[in-house]
N, CA, C and O atoms as a GROMACS GRO file, in nm:
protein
  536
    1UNK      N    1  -7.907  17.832  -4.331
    1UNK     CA    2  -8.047  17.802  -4.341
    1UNK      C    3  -8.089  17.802  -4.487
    1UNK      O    4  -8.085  17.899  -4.562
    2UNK      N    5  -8.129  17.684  -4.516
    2UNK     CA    6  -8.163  17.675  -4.640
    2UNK      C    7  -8.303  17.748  -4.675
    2UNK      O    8  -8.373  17.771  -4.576
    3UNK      N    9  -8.356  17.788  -4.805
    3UNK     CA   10  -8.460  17.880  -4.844
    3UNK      C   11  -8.500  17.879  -4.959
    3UNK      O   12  -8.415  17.935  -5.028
    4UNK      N   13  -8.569  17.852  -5.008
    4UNK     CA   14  -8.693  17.826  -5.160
    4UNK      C   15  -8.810  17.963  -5.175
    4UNK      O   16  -8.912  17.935  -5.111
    5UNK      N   17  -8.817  18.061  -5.223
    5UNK     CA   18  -8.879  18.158  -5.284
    5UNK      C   19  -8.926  18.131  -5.393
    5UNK      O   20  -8.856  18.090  -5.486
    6UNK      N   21  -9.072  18.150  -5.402
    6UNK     CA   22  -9.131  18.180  -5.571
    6UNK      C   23  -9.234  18.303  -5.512
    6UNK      O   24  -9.271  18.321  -5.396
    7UNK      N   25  -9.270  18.389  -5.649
    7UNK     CA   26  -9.353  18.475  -5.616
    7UNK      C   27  -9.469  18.466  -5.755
    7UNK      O   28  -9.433  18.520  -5.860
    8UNK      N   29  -9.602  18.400  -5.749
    8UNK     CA   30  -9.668  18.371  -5.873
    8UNK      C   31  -9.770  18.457  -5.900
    8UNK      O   32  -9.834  18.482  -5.798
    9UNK      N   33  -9.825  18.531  -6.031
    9UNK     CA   34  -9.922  18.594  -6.002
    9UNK      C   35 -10.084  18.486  -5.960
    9UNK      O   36 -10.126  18.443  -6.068
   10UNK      N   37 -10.122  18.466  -5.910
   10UNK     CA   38 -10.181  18.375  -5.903
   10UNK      C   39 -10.358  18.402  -5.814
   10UNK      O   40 -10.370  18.391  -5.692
   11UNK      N   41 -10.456  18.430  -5.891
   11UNK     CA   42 -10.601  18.465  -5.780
   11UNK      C   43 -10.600  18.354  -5.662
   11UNK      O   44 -10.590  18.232  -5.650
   12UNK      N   45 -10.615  18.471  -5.582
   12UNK     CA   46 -10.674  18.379  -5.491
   12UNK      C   47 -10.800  18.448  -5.358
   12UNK      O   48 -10.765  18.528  -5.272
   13UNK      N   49 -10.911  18.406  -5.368
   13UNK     CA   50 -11.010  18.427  -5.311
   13UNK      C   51 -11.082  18.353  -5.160
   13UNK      O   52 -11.035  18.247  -5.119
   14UNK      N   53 -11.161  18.399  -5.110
   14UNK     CA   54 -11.180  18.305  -5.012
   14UNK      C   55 -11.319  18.224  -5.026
   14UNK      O   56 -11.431  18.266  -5.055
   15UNK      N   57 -11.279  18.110  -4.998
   15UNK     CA   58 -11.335  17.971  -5.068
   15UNK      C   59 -11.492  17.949  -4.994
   15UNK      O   60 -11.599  17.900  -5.032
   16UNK      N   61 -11.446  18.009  -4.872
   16UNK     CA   62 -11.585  18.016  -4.798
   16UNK      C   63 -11.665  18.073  -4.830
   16UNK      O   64 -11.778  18.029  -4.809
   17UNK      N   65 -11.652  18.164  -4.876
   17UNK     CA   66 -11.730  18.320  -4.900
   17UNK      C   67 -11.793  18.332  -5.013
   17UNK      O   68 -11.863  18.431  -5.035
   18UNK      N   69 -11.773  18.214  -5.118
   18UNK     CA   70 -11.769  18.257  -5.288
   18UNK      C   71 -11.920  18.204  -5.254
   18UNK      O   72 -11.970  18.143  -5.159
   19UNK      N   73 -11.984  18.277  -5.420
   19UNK     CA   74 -12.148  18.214  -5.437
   19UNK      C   75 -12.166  18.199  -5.634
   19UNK      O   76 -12.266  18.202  -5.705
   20UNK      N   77 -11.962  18.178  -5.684
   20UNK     CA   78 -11.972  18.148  -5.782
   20UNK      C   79 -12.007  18.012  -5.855
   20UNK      O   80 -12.004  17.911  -5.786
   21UNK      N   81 -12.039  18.002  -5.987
   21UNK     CA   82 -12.074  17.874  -6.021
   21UNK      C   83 -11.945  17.766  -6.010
   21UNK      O   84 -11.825  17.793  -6.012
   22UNK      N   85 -12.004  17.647  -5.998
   22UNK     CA   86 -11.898  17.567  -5.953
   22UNK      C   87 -11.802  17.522  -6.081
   22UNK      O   88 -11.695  17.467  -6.055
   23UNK      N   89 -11.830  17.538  -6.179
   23UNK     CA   90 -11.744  17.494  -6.349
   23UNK      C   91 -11.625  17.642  -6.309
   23UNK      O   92 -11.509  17.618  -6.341
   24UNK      N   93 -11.649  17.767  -6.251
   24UNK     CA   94 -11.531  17.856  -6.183
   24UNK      C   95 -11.446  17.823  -6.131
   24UNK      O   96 -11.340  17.784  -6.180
   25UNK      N   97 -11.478  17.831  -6.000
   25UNK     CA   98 -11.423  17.799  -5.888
   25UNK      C   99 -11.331  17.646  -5.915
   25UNK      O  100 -11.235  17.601  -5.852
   26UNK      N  101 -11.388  17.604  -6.009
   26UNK     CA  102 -11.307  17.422  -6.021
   26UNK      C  103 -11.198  17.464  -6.130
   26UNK      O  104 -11.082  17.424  -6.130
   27UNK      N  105 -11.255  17.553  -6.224
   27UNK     CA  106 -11.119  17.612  -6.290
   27UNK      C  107 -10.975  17.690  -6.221
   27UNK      O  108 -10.854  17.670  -6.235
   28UNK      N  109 -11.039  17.765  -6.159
   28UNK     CA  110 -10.950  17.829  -6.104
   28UNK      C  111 -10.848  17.748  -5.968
   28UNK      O  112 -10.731  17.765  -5.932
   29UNK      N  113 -10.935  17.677  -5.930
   29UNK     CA  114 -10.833  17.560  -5.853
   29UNK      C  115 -10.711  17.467  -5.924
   29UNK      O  116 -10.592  17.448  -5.898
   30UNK      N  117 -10.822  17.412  -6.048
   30UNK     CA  118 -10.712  17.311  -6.093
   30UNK      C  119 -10.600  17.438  -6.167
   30UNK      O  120 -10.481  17.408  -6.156
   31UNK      N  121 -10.623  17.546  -6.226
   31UNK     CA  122 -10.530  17.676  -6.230
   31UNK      C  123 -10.371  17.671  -6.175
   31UNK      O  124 -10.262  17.640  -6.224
   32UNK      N  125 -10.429  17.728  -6.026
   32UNK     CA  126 -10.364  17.742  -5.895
   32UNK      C  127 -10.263  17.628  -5.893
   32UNK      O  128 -10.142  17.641  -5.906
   33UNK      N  129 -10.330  17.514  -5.875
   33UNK     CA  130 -10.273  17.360  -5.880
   33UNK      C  131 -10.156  17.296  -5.975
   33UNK      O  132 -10.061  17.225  -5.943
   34UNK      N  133 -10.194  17.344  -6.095
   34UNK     CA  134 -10.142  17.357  -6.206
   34UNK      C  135 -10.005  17.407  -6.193
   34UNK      O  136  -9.902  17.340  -6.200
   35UNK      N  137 -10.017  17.560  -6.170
   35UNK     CA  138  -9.912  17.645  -6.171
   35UNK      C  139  -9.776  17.632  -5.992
   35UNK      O  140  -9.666  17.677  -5.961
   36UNK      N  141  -9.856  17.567  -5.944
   36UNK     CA  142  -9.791  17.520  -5.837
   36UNK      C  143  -9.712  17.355  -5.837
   36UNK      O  144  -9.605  17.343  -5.778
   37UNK      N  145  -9.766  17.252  -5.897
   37UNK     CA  146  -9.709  17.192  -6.025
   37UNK      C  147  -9.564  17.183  -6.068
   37UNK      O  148  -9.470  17.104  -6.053
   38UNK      N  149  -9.587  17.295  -6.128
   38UNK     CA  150  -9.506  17.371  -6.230
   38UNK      C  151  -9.390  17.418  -6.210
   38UNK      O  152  -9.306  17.416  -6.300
   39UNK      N  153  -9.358  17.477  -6.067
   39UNK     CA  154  -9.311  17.566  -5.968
   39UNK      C  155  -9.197  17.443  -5.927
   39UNK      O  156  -9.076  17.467  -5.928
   40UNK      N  157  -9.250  17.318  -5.893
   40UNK     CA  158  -9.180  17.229  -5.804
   40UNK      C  159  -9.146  17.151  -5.910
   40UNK      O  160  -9.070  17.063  -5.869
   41UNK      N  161  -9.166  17.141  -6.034
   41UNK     CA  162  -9.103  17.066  -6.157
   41UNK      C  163  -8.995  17.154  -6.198
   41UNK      O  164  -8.920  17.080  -6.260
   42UNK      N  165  -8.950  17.259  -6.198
   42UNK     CA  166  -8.830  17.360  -6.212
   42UNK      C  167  -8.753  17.367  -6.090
   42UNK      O  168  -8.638  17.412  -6.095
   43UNK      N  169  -8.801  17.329  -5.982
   43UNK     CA  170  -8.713  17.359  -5.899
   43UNK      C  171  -8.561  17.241  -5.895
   43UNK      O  172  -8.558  17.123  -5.932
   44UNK      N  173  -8.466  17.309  -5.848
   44UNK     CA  174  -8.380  17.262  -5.849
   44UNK      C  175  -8.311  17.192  -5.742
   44UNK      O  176  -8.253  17.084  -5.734
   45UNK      N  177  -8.338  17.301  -5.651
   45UNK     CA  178  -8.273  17.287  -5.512
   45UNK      C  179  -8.379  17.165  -5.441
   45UNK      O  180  -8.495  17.161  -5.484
   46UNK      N  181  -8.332  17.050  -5.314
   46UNK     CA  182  -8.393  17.004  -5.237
   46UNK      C  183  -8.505  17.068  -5.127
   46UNK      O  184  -8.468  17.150  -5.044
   47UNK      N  185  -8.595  17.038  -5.132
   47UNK     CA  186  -8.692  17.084  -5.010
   47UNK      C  187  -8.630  16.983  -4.849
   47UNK      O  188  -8.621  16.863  -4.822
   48UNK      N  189  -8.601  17.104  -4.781
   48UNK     CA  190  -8.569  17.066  -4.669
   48UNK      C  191  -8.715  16.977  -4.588
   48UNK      O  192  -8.831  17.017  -4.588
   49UNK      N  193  -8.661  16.846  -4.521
   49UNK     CA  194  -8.764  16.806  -4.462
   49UNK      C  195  -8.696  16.777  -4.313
   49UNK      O  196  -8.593  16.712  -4.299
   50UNK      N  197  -8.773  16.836  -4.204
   50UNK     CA  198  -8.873  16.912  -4.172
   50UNK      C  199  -8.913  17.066  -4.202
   50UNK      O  200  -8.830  17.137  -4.146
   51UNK      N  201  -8.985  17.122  -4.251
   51UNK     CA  202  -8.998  17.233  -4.314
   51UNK      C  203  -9.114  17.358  -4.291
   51UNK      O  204  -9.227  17.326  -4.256
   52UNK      N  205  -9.086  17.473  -4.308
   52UNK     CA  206  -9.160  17.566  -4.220
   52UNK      C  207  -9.217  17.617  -4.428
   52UNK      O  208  -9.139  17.629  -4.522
   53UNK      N  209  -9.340  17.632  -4.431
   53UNK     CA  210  -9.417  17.659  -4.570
   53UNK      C  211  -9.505  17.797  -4.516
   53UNK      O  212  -9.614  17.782  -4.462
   54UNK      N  213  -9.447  17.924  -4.538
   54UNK     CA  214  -9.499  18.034  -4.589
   54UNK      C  215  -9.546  18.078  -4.735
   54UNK      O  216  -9.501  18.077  -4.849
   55UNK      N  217  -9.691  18.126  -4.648
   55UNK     CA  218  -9.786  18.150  -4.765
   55UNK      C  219  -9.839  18.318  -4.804
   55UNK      O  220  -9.937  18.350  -4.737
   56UNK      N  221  -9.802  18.401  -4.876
   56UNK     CA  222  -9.860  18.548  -4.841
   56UNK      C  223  -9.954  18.528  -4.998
   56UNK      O  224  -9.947  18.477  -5.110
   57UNK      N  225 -10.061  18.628  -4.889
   57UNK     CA  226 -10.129  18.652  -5.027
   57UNK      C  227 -10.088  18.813  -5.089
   57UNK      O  228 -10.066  18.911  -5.018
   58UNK      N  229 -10.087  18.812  -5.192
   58UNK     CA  230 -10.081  18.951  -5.214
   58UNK      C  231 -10.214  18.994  -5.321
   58UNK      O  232 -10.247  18.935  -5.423
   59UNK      N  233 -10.290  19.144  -5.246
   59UNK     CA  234 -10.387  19.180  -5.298
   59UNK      C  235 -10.423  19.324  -5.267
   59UNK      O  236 -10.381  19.390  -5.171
   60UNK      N  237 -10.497  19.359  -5.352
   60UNK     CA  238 -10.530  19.503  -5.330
   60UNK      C  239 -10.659  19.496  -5.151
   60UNK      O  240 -10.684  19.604  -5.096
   61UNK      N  241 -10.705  19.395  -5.106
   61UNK     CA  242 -10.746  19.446  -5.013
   61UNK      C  243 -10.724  19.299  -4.912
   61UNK      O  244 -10.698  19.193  -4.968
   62UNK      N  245 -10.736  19.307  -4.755
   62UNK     CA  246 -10.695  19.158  -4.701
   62UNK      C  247 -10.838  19.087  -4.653
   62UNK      O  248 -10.946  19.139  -4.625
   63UNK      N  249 -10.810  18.994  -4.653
   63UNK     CA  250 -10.920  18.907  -4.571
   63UNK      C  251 -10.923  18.877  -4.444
   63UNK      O  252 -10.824  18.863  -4.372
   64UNK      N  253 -11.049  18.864  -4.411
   64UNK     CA  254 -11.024  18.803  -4.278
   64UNK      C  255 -10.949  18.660  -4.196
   64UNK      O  256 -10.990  18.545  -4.180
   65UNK      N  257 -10.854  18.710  -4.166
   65UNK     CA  258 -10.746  18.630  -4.089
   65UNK      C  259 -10.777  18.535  -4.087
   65UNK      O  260 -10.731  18.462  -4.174
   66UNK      N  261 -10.864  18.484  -3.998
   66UNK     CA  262 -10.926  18.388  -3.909
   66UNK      C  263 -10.908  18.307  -3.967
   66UNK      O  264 -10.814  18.227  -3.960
   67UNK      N  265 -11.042  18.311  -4.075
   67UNK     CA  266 -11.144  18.214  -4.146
   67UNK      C  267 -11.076  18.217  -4.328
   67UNK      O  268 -11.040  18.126  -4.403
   68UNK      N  269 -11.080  18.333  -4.341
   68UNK     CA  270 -11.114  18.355  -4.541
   68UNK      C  271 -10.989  18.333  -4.538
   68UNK      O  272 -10.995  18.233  -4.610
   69UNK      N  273 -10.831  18.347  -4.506
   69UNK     CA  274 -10.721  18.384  -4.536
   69UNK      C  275 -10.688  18.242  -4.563
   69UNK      O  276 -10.632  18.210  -4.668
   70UNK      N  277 -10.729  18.129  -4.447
   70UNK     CA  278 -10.664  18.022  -4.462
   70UNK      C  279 -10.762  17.888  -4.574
   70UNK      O  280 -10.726  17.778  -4.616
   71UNK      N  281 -10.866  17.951  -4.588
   71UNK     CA  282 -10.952  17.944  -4.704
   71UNK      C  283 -10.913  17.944  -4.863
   71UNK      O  284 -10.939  17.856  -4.945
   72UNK      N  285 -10.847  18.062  -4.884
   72UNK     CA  286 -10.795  18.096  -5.002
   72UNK      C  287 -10.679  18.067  -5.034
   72UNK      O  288 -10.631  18.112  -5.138
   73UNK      N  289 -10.594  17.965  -4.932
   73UNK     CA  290 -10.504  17.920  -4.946
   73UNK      C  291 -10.515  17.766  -4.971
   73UNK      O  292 -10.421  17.700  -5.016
   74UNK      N  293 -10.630  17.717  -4.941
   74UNK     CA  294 -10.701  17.557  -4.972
   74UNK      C  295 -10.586  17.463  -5.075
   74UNK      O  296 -10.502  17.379  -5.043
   75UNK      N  297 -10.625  17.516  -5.205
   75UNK     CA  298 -10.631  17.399  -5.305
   75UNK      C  299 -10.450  17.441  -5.314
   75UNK      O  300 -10.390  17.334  -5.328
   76UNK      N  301 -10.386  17.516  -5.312
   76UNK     CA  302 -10.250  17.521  -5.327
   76UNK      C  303 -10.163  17.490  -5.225
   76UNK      O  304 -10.041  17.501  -5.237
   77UNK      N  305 -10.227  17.447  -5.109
   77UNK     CA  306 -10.148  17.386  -4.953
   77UNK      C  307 -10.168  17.272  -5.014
   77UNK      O  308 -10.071  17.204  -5.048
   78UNK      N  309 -10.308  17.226  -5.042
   78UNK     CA  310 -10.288  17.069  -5.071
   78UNK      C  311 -10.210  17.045  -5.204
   78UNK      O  312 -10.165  16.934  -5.236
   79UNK      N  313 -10.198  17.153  -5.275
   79UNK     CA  314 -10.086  17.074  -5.427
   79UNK      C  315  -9.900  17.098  -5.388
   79UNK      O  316  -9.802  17.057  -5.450
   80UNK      N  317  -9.908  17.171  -5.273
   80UNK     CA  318  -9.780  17.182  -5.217
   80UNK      C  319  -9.710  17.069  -5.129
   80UNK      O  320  -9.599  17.014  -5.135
   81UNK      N  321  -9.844  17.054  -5.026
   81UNK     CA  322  -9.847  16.884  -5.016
   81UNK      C  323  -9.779  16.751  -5.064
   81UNK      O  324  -9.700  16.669  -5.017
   82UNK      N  325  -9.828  16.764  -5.145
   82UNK     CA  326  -9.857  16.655  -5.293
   82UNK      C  327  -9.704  16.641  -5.311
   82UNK      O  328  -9.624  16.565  -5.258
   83UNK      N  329  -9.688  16.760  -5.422
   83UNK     CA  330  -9.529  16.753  -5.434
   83UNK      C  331  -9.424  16.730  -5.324
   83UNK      O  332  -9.334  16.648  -5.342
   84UNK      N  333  -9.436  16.807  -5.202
   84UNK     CA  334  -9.353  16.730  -5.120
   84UNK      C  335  -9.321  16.591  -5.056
   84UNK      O  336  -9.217  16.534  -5.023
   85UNK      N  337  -9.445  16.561  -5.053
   85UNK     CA  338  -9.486  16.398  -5.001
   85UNK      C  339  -9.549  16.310  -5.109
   85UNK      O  340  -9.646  16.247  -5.066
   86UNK      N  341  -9.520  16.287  -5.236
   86UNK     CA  342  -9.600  16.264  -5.306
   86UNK      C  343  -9.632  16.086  -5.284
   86UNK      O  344  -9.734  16.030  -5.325
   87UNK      N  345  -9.574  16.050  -5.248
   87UNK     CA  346  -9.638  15.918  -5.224
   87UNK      C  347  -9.728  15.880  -5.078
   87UNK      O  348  -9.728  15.790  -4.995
   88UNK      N  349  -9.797  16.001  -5.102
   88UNK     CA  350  -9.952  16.000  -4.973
   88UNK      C  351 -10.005  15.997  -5.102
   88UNK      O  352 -10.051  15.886  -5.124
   89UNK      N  353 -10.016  16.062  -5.185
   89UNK     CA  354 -10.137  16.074  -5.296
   89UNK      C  355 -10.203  15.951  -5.366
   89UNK      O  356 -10.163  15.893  -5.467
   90UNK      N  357 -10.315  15.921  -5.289
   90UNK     CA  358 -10.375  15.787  -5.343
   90UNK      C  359 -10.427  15.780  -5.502
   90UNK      O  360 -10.380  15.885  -5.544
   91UNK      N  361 -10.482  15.730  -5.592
   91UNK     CA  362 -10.532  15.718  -5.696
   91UNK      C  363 -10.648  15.616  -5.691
   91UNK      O  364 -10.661  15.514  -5.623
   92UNK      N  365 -10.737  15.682  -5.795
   92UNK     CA  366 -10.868  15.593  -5.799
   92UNK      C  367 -10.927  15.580  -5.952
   92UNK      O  368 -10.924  15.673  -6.033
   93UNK      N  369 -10.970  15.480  -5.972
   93UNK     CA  370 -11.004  15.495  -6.110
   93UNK      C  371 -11.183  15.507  -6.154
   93UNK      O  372 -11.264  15.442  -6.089
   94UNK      N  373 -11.229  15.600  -6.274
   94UNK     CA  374 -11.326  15.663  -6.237
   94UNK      C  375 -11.430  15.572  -6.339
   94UNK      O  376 -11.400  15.471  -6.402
   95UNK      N  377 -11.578  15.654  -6.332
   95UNK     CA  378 -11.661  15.548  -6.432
   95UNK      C  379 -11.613  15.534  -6.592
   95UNK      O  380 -11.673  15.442  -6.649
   96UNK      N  381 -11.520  15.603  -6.674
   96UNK     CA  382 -11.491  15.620  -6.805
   96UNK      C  383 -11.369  15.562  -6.765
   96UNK      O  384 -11.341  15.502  -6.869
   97UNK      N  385 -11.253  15.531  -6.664
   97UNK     CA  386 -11.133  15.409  -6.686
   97UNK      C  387 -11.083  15.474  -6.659
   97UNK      O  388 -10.974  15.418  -6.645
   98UNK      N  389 -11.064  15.622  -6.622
   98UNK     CA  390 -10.970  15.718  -6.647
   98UNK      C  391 -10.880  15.675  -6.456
   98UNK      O  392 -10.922  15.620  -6.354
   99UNK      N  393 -10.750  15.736  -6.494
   99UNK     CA  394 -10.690  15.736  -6.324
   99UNK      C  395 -10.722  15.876  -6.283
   99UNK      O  396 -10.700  15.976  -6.351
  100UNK      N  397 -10.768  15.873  -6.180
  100UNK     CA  398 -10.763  16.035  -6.095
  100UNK      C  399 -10.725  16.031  -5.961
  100UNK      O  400 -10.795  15.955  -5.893
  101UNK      N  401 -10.634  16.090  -5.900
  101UNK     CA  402 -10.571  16.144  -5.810
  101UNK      C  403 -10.631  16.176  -5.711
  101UNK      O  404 -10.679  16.289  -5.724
  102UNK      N  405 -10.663  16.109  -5.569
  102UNK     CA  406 -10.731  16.187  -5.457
  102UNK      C  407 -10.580  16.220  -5.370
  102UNK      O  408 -10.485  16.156  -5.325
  103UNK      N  409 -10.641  16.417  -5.380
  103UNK     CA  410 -10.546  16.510  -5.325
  103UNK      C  411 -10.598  16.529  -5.170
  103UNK      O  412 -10.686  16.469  -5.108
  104UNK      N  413 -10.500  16.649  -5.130
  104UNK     CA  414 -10.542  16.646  -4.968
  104UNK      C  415 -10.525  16.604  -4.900
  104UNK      O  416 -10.575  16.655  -4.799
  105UNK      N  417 -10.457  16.498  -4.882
  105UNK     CA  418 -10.440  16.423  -4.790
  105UNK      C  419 -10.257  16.375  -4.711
  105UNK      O  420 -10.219  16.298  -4.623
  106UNK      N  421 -10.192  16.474  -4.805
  106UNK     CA  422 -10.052  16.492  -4.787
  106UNK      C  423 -10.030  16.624  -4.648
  106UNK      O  424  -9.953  16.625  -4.552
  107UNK      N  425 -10.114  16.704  -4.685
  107UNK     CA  426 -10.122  16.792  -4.556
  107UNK      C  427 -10.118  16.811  -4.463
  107UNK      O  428 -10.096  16.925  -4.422
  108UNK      N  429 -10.138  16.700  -4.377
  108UNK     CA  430 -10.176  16.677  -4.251
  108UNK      C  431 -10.060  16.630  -4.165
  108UNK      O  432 -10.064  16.607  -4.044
  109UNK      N  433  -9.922  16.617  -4.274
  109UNK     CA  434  -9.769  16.555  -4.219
  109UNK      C  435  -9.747  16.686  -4.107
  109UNK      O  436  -9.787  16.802  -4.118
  110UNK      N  437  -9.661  16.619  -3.988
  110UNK     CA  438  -9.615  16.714  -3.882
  110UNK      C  439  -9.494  16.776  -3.923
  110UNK      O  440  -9.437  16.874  -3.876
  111UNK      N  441  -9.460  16.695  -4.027
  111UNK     CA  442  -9.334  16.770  -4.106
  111UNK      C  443  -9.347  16.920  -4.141
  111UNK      O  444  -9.270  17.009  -4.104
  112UNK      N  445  -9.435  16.931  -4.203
  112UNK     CA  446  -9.499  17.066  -4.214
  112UNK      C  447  -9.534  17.138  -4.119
  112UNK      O  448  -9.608  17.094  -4.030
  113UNK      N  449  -9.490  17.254  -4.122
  113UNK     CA  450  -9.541  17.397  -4.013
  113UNK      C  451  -9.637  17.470  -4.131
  113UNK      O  452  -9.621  17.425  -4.244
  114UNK      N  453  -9.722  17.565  -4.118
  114UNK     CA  454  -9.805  17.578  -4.239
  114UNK      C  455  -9.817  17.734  -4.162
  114UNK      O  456  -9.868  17.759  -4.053
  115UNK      N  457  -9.768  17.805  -4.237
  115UNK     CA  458  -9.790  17.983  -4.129
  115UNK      C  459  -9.900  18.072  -4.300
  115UNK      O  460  -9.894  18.036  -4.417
  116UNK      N  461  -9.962  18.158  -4.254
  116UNK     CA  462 -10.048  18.216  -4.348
  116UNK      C  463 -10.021  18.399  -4.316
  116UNK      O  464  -9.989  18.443  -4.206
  117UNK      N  465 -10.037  18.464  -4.408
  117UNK     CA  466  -9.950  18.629  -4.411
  117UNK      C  467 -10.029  18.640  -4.530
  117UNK      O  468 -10.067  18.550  -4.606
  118UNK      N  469 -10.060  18.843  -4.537
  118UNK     CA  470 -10.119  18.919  -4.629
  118UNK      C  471 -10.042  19.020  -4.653
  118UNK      O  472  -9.982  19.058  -4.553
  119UNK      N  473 -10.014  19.096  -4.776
  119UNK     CA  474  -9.956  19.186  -4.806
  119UNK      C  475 -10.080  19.255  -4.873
  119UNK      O  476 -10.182  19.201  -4.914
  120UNK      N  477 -10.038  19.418  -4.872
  120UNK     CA  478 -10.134  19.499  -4.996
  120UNK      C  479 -10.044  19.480  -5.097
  120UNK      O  480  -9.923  19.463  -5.080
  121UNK      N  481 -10.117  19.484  -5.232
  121UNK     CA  482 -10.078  19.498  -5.342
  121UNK      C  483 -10.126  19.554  -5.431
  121UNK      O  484 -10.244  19.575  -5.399
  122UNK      N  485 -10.098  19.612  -5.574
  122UNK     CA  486 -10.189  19.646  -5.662
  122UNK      C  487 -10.218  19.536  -5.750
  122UNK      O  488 -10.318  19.534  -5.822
  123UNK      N  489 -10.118  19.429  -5.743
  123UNK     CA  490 -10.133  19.330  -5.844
  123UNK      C  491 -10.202  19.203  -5.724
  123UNK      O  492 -10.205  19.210  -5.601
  124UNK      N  493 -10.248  19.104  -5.806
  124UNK     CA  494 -10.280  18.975  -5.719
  124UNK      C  495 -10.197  18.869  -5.756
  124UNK      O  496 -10.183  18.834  -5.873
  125UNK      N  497 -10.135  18.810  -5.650
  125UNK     CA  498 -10.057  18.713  -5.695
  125UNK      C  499  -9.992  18.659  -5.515
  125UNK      O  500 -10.001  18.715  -5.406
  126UNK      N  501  -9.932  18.534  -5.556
  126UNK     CA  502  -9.897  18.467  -5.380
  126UNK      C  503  -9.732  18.455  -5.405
  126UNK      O  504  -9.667  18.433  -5.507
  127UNK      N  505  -9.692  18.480  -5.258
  127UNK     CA  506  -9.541  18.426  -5.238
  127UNK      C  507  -9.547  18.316  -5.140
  127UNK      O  508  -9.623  18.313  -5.044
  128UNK      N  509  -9.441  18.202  -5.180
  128UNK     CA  510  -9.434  18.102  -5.138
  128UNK      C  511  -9.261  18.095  -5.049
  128UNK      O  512  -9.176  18.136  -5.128
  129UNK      N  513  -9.240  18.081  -5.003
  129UNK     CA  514  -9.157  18.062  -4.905
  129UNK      C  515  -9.166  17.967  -4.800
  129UNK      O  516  -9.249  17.964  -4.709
  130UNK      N  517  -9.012  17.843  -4.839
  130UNK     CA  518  -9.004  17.735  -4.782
  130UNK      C  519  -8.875  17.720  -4.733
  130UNK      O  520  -8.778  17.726  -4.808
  131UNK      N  521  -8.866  17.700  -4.605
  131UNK     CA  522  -8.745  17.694  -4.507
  131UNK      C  523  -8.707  17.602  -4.439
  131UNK      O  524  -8.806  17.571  -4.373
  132UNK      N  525  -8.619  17.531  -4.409
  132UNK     CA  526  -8.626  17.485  -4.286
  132UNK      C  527  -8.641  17.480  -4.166
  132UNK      O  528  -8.656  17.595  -4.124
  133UNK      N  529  -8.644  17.390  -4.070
  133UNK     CA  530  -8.712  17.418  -3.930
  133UNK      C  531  -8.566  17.522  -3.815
  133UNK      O  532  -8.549  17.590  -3.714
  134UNK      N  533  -8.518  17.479  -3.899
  134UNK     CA  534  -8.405  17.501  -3.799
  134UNK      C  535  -8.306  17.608  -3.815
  134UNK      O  536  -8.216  17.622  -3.732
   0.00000   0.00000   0.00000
């Protein structure tokens, strides 16, 4: 059984819940995004497709399951997405000429199993763990 581990320090909050200014919250996404990115540009090994994508958060306190957990996992499912499937990722070009990337939309493959997990921690940061189905 093949297996892909990273462990990043990386915030992550729940997206529903926040009442921060939005120039934040947009930092700290494209952040997340960034460093996830980053993760799949070093990697070496093949991502098994069909594939089971574990997500833990690690934090000094947990969220609620339900709702906040799979919340705070938002913008880094969809940049995990991305990299795996990257030719879902449409492009659009904006009022200054520039190209920009509409994300999100890689997610929704059945290829993907998408499971969500909390650990306590003293530090904040996520483990990523990617497997195959089988």
């Amino acid at each position: 059984m093949k297996k892909i581990e990273w462990e990043i320090a990386l915030k992550t909050i729940s997206e529903s819940n926040t009442t921060e200014h939005w120039t934040k919250s947009s930092k700290r996404h494209r952040q997340q995004q960034f460093f996830i990115r980053e993760l799949f540009k070093n990697e070496t090994a093949e991502i098994p497709i069909p594939c089971v994508v574990k997500m833990t958060r690690l934090g000094p306190r947990f969220l609620d399951a339900d709702d906040n957990l799979r919340m705070a996992f938002k913008w880094i499912k969809d940049e995990i997405s991305e990299c795996v499937f990257p030719e879902k990722c449409g492009t659009y070009i904006d009022k200054k000429g520039k190209v920009r990337q509409i994300k999100g939309r890689a997610d929704d493959s059945p290829l993907i199993v998408w499971e969500y997990a909390q650990e306590k921690s003293k530090s904040l940061g996520v483990r990523i763990e990617i497997r195959d189905m089988n």
